[in-house]
C-alpha positions in Angstrom: 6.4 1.0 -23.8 8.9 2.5 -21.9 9.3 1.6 -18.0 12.0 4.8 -17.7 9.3 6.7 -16.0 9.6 4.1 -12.6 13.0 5.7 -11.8 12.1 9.0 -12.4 13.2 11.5 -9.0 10.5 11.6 -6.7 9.2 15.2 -5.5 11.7 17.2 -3.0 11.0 17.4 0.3 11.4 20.7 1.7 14.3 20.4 4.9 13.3 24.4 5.1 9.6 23.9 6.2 10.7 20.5 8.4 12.7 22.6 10.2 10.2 25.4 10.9 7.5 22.9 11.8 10.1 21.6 14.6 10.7 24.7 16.0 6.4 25.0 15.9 6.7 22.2 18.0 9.2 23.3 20.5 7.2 26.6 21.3 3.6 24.2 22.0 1.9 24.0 25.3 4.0 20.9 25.9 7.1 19.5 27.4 9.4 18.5 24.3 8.7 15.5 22.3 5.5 14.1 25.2 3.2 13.8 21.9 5.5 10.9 20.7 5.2 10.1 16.9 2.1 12.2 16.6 4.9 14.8 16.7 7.3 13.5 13.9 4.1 12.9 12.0 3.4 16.3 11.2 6.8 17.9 11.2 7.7 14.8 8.3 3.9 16.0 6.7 5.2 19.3 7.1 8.4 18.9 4.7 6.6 16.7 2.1 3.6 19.4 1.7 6.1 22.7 2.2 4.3 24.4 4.5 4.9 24.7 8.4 1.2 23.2 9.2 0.3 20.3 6.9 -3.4 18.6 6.9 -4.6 15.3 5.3 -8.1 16.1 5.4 -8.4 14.9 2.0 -7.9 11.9 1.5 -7.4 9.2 -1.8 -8.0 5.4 -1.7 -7.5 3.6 -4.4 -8.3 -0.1 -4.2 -6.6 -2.4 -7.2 -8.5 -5.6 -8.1 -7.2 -8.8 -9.9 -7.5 -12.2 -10.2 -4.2 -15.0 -9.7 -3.9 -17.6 -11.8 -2.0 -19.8 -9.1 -5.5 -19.7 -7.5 -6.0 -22.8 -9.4 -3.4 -24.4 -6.8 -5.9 -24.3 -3.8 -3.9 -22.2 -2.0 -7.2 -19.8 -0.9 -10.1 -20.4 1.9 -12.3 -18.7 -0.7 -13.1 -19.6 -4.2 -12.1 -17.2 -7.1 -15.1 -15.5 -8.1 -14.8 -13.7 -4.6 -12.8 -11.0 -6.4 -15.4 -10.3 -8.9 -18.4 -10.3 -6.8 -15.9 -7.7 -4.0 -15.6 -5.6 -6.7 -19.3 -5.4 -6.7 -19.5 -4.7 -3.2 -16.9 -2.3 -3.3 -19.4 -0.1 -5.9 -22.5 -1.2 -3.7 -21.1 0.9 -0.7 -20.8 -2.8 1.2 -17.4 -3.3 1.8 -15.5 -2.2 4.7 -13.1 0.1 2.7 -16.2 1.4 1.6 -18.0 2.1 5.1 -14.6 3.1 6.3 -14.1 5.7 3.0 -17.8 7.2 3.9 -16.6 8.2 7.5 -13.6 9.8 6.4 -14.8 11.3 3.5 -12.3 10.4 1.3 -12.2 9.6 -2.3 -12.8 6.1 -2.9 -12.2 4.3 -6.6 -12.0 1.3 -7.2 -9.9 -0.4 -10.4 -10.8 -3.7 -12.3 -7.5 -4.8 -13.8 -9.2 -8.1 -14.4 -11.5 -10.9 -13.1 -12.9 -14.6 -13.8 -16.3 -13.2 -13.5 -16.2 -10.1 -15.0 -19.1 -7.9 -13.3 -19.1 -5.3 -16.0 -19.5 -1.9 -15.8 -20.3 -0.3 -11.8 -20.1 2.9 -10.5 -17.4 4.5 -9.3 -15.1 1.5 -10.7 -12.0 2.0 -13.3 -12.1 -0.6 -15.8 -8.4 -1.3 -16.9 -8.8 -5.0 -17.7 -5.3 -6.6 -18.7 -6.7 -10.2 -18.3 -8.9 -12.2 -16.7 -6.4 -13.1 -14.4 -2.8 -13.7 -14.3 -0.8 -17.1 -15.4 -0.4 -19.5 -12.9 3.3 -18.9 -12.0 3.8 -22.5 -10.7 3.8 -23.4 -14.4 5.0 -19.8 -16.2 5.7 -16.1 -15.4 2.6 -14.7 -14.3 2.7 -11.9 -16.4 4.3 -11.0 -19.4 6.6 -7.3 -19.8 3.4 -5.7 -21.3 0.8 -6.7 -19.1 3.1 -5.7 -16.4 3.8 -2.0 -17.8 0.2 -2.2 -18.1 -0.3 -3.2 -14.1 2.2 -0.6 -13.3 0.5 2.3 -15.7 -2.6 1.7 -14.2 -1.2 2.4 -10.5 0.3 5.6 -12.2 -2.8 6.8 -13.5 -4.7 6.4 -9.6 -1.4 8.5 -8.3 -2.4 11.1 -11.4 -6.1 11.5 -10.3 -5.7 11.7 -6.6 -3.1 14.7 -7.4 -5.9 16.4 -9.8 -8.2 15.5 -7.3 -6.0 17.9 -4.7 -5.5 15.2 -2.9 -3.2 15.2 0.7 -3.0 11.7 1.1 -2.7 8.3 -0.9 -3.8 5.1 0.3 -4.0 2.1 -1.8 -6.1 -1.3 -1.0 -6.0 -4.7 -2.8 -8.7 -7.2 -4.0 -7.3 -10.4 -5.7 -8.2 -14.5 -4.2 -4.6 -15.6 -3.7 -2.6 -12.4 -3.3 -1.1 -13.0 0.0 0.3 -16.3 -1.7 1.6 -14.0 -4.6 2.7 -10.9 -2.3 4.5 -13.7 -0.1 6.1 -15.5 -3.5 7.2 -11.9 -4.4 9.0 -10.8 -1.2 10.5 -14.4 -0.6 12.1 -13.1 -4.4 13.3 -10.0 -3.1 14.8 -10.7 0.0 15.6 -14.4 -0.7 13.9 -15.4 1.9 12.4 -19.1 2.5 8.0 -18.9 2.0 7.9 -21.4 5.1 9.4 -17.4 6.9 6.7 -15.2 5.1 3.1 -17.0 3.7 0.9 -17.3 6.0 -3.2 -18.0 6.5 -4.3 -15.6 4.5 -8.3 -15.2 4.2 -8.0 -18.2 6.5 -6.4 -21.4 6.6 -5.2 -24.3 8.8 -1.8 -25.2 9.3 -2.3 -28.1 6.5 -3.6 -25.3 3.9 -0.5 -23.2 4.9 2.0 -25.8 4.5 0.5 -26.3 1.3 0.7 -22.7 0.3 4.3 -22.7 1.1 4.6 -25.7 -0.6 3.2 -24.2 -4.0 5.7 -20.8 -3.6 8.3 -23.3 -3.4 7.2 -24.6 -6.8 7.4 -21.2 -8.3 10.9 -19.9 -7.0 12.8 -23.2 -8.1 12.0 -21.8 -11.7 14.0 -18.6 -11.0 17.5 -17.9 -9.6 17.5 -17.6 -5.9 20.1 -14.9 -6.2 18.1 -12.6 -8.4 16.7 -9.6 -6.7 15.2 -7.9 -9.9 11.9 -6.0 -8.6 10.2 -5.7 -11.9 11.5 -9.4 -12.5 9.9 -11.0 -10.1 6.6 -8.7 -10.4 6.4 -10.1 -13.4 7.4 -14.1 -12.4 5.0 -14.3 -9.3 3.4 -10.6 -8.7 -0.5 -9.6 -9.2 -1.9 -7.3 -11.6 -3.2 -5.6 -8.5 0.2 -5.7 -6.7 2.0 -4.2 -9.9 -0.4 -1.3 -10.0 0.4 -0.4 -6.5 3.6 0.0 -7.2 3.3 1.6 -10.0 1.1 3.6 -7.6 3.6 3.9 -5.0 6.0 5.6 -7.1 3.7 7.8 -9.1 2.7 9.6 -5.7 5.9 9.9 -4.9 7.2 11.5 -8.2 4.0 14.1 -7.6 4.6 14.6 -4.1 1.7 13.1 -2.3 2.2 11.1 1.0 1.6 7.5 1.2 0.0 5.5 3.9 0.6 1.8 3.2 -1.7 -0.9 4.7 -1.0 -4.5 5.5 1.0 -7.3 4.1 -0.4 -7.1 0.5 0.5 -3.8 0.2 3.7 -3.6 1.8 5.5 -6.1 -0.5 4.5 -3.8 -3.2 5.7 -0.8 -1.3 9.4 -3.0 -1.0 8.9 -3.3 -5.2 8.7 0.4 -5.2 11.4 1.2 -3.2 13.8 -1.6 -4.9 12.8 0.0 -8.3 12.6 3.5 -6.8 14.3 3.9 -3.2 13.5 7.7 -3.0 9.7 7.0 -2.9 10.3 5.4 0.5 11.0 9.0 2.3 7.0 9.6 1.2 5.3 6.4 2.7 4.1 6.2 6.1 3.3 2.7 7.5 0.0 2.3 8.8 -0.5 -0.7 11.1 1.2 -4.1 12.1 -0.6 -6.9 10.3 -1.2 -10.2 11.7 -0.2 -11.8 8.4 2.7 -13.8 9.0 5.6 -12.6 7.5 4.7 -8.6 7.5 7.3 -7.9 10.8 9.6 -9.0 8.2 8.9 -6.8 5.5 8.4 -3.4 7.9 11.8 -4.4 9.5 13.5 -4.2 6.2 11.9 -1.4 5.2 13.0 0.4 8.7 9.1 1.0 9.0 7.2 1.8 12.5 3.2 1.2 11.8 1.2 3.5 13.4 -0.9 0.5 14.6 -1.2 -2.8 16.1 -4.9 -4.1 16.1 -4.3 -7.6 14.8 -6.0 -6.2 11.2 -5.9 -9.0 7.9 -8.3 -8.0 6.2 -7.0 -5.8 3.5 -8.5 -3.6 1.0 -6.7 -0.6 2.6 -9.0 -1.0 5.5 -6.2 -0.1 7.8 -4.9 2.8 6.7 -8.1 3.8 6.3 -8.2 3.3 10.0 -5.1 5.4 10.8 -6.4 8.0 9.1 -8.1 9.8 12.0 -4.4 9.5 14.0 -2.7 11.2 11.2 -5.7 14.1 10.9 -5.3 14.4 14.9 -1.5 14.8 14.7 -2.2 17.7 12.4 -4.7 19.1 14.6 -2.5 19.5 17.7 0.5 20.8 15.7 -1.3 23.3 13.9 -4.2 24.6 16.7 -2.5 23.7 20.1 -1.5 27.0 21.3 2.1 28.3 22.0 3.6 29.1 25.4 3.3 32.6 24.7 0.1 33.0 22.9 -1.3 31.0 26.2 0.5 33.0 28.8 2.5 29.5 29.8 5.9 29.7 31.5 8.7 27.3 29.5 10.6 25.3 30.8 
């Protein structure tokens, strides 16, 4: 299977209508620029969609689930078969991506690429099982080239049905016991960074289980050369099933032209993948909040992002993008229904 499609241009976005949605914005009820990044949110909406008033009242989430094999290292506060039994809460309404989906009313799916306890068949989940989980990647690459075109496919194929589903806005969550170990082992590859900088506690632990979890990445990059920045390389050596299809995600909504809000730590190392393999897509991804995760400053740095948030959020799942949501929607709202000085009669400055 080909992988040619990853580098594929992303859509255009149109300078013509960012301009005209600035000059909207000069001409509001306002002194120049006092709205602050709600502002720059919808005159950068404005260009992606092509119009001069952009919405994101409609809403994709996509939430990839996987199991690690470097699980087996202890390197989690919870045991594996967490990811099965989330997947079930996820279709049960339970979850807080789920509650959080319900208020927004926005899309929610949910994709099994694989778990130890396999809860079968549930509504409103995508069953594109690669595995049962991924290799341990202490001991061997966790995934070989197919399973990984398969990972990233998968992502694609989210990005296809948000776009058929007229969707304004893609958000994609994570569900996988020991991905914050693998998200860390994969930016630690990319950036050549050292884990003690990025891993952190996770779903939870003390400082012993985190030296211990640094301890294990350790393991895992000593196989590999620490000058090797290869994105789909180390995907493959130390990323998640889950991890691969958001980037496979990220890219995909980029190609089709639908903006991105990226969540926390999980998410964002994928989102670095993406814009190694792809760096157009990063002109369509907004950042949605700051996570308490160690080692997610360092990632948004790189990636020259400002999150929208900082409400000491870990949880995951896409729950706060999900959360940011309602700023982006508002940021629409003013730009497109705040009246201009002269339709209100207002002197300018």
């Amino acid at each position: 299977m080909s992988q040619d499609w990853l580098t594929e241009p992303c859509f255009a976005i149109d300078e013509a209508s960012r301009e005209r949605a600035l000059e909207h914005q000069s001409q509001l009820t306002k002194p120049p620029g006092s709205l602050g990044t709600l502002e720059a949110l919808a005159v950068r909406l404005a260009g992606m969609q092509h119009v001069v008033t952009p919405s994101v009242q409609s809403v994709w989430i996509s939430v990839f689930a996987g199991d690690h094999g470097v699980a087996a290292e202890g390197v989690s506060a919870f045991p594996q078969v967490v990811t099965g039994e989330m997947i079930r809460n996820f279709a049960n309404g339970g979850a807080a991506i789920s509650v959080l989906a319900r208020g927004l009313g926005a899309m929610l799916e949910v994709v099994n690429l694989g778990t130890v306890n396999d809860p079968g068949e549930l509504p409103n989940v995508r069953r594109a099982i690669i595995a049962p989980q991924t290799n341990n990647f202490c001991e061997r690459p966790a995934m070989s080239a197919m399973q990984l075109e398969l990972a990233l496919r998968a992502g694609a194929a989210s990005a296809q049905a948000a776009q058929d589903a007229g969707a304004k806005l893609f958000i994609g969550g994570e569900m996988g016991i020991a991905n914050t170990t693998s998200a860390a082992a994969l930016a630690c590859g990319l950036l050549g960074e050292t884990p003690g900088t990025l891993a952190g506690a996770g779903t939870g632990l003390d400082a012993k289980g985190i030296q211990h979890k640094v301890a294990v990445i350790e393991r895992a990059l000593a196989l590999y050369p620490s000058d090797d920045d290869d994105a789909l390389a180390w995907l493959s050596r130390v990323g998640g099933f889950e991890i691969a299809a958001l980037c496979g995600a990220y890219i995909s909504a980029a190609q089709r032209g639908i903006p991105i809000l990226v969540d926390g730590f999980i998410t964002t190392a994928a989102a670095l993948a993406a814009v190694r393999i792809n760096p157009s897509s990063r002109e369509w991804m907004f950042f949605a909040h700051r996570s308490r995760e160690r080692g997610h400053a360092r990632l948004l740095s790189v990636l020259e992002a400002d999150p929208l948030l900082d409400l000491g959020l870990r949880l995951g799942e896409g729950s706060g993008a999900a959360t940011a949501v309602p700023l982006m929607r508002l940021a629409c709202d003013l730009h497109s229904r705040m009246a201009t000085f002269a339709q209100a009669g207002v002197s300018g400055a």
